[in-house]
C-alpha positions as CSV (number, residue, x, y, z in Angstrom):
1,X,72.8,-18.6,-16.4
2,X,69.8,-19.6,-18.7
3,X,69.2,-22.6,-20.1
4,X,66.4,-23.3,-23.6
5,X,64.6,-26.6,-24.0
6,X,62.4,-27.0,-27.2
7,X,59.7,-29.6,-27.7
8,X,58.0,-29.4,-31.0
9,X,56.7,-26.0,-31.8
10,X,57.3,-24.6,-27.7
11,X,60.4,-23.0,-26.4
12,X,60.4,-23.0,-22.4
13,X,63.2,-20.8,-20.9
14,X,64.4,-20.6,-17.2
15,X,67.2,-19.4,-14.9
16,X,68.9,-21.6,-12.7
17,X,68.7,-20.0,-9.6
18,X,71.6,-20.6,-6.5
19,X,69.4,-21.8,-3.4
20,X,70.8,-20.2,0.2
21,X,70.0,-21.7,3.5
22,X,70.3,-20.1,6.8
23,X,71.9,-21.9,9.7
24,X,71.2,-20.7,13.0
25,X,74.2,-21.3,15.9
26,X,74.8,-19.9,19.2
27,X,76.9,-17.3,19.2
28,X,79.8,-19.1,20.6
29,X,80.0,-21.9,18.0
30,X,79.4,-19.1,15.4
31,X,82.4,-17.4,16.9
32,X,84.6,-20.6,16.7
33,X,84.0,-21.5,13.3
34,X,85.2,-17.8,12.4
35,X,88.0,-17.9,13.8
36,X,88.7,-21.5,12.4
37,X,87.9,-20.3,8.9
38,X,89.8,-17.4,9.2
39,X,92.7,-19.4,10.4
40,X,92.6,-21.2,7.1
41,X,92.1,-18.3,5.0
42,X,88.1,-19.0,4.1
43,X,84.6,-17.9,5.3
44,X,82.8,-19.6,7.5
45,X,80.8,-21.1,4.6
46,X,84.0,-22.7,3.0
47,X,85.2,-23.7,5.9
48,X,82.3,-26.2,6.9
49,X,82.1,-27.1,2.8
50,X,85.4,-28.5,3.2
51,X,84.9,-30.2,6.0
52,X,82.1,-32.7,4.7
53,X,82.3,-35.7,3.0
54,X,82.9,-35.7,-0.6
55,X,82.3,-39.3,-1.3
56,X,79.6,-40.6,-3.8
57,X,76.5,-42.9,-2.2
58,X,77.4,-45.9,-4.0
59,X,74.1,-46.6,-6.4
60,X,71.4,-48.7,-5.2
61,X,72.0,-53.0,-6.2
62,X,69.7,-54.9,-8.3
63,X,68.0,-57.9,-5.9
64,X,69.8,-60.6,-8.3
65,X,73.0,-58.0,-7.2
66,X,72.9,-57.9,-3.8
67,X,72.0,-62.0,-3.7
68,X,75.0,-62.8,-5.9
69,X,77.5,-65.9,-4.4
70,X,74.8,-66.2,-1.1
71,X,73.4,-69.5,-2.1
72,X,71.7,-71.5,0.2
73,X,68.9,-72.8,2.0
74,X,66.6,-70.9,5.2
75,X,65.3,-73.3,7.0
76,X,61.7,-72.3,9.6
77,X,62.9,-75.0,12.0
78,X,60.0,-77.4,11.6
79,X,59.1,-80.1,9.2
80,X,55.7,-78.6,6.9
81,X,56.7,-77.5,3.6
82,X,56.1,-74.0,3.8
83,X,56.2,-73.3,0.3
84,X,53.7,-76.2,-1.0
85,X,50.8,-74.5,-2.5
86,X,51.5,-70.8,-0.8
87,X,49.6,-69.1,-3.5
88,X,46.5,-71.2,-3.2
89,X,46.5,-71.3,0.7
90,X,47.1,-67.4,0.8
91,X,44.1,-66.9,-1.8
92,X,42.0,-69.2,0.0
93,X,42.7,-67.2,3.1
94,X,42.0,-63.8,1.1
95,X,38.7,-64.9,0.6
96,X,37.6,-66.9,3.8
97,X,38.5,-63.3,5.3
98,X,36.4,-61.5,2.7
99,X,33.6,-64.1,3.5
100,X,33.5,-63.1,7.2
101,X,33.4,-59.3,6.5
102,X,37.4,-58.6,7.9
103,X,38.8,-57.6,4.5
């Protein structure tokens, strides 16, 4: 099978090319899955193909996805406001650390 894709003036061609993989099994289990296969009137190859799962991942969430309906409050368990001024405090600590030669 070939497929062309143009851009502009250049043509690029290419063939799709079918990808094997060898699996290595003792000779036993090789053995086993022949005769399964062959029980069901397939190779080997088919017969583990049709044995996998052939359900979809389901695609990744959006943040403001996976958060929908949990609304709500974490609380740290003590009584400082945690989030008072983070930005600040975490630059000031940026550059007391620079200061001192650790950053």
């Amino acid at each position: 099978m070939e497929w062309t894709v143009s851009f502009g003036r250049g043509i690029f061609r290419s063939e799709v090319m079918v990808v094997s993989r060898k699996l290595e099994l003792p000779d036993d289990v090789y053995d086993a899955l022949r005769e399964a296969a062959e029980a069901n009137g397939m190779t080997p190859a088919e017969w583990v193909s049709s044995r996998l799962p052939t359900e979809k991942k389901p695609t990744p969430k959006s943040l403001a996805e996976r958060f929908a309906g949990r609304v709500g409050r974490v609380s740290s368990g003590g009584r400082e406001r945690l989030s008072e001024d983070g930005g600040r405090k975490f630059a000031d600590y940026l550059e007391a650390k620079g200061r001192s030669g650790r950053l």
